[in-house]
Structures are given as structure tokens and as C-alpha cells.
C-alpha positions, 0 to 999 in steps of 0.5 A: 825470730831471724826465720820469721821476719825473713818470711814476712819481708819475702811474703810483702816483695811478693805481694808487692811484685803481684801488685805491680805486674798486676797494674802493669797488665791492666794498663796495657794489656787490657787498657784500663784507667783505674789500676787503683782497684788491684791496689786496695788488698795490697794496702791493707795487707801493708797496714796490717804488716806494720 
């Protein structure tokens, strides 16, 4: 049980960690205004965790 709630709490830092690099790339990098579109996997992988 330990394990598994040990792997899920890494697996959401992860996609968490992925999803603001991400939005951080786009708004400076590639100067896009709507990082809200790399946001919507990240909220449903977040509701399907809780």
C-alpha cells in the first residue's frame, strides 16, 4: 500500500513538473498566449487521481 501511494504521489510530481515546463516553453520560447491547452490532459489526469 506504502509502494502504491508512493508511486502514484511521484507519478502526479511528474506530470505536474511536465506540465509546467511545458507552459513555460510555450510562453517564452515559442510566445504563445494560451498555455491553457497543455493544461487540459494535466486536469484530467488530476481528477482522475482524486
Amino acid at each position: 500500500m506504502c509502494v502504491r501511494r508512493s508511486l502514484v504521489g511521484l507519478t502526479f510530481c511528474t506530470c505536474y513538473l511536465a506540465s509546467y515546463l511545458t507552459n513555460k516553453y510555450v510562453l517564452s520560447v515559442l510566445k504563445f498566449t494560451y498555455p491553457t491547452l497543455f493544461q487540459g490532459p494535466f486536469l484530467c489526469f488530476s481528477l482522475c487521481i482524486m
